[in-house]
N, C-alpha and C positions, 0 to 999 in steps of 0.2 A: 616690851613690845606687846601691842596686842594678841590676844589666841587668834583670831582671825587672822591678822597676819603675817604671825608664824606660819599656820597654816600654808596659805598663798606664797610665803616665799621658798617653803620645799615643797610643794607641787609643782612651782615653776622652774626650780631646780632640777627635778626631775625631770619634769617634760622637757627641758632644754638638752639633756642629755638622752634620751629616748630616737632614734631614729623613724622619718618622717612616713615608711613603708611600711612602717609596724603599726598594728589597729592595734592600739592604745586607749581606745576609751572606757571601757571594762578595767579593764586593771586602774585606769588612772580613779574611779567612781572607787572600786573599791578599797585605794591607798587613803584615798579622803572621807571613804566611814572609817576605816581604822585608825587612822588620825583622830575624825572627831571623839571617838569610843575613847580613845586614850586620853582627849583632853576633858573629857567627862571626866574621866576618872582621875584626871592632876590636874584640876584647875588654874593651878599657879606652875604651870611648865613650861620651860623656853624652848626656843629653836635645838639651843642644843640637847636638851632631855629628848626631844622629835629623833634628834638625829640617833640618839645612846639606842633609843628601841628601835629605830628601821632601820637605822645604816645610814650611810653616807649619800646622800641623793646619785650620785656617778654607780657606785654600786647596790643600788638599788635597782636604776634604771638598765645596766650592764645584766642583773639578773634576767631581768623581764625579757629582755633582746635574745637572753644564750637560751629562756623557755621556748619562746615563741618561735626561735629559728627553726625547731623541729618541723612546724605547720605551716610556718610562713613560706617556705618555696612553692609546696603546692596551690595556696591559696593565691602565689600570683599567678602561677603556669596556668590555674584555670581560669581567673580575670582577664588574663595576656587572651587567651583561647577564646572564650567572648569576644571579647574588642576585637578580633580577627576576622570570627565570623560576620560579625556585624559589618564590619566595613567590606568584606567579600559580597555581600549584600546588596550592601548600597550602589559598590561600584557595578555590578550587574546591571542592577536598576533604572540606576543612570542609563548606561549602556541600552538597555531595552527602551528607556525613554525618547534618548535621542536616535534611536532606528527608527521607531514610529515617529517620530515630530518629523523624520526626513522623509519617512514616505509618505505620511501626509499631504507636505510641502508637494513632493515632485507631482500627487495624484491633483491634488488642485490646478498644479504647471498644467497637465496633460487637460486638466475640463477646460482652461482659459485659451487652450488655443485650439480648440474643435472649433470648426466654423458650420452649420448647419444653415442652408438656404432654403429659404421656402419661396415657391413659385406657385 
């Protein structure tokens, strides 16, 4: 099989077992220089010499998840906290918009029926 891909097929290995809430792309960047590093240096090595030095893609990707857990709740509680505020926002917004669009509306109702005579 080609180096290339071997490569590709334990990155993909990995990523597959990797969960979709975990930022992952740091780690993945740096599994793939250390891959390359290592195929520099064993030009003629298969999938499985890949697997003998990192591990098994499932327990590879299992490590990465049990590190990350430490940071990863806060990092969504404050994204969640965001998207909270932001929509608290908006719906305001709305709300202020469609006050004024209504009294707009009624102040025009009230100029449309003054009647003003001139004699």
């Amino acid at each position: 099989m080609e180096q290339n891909n071997i490569k590709k097929k334990y990155i993909k290995a990995v990523k597959d077992h990797l969960c979709s809430i975990a930022p992952s792309k740091d780690f993945m960047e740096m599994l793939s220089n250390n891959i390359d590093e290592f195929m520099s240096a064993n030009p003629n090595c298969t999938y499985d010499d890949i697997i003998d030095q990192f591990g098994e893609p499932e327990d590879v990707a299992e490590d990465y998840l049990s590190e990350s857990k430490e940071s990863l709740p806060g990092k969504l509680i404050k994204k969640n906290r965001h998207k909270k505020w932001i929509i608290v926002v908006l719906v305001i917004a709305l709300i202020a918009g469609g006050f004024y669009l209504w009294d707009m509306h009624m102040n025009d109702q009230a100029k449309a029926t003054i009647v003003v005579t001139v004699e």
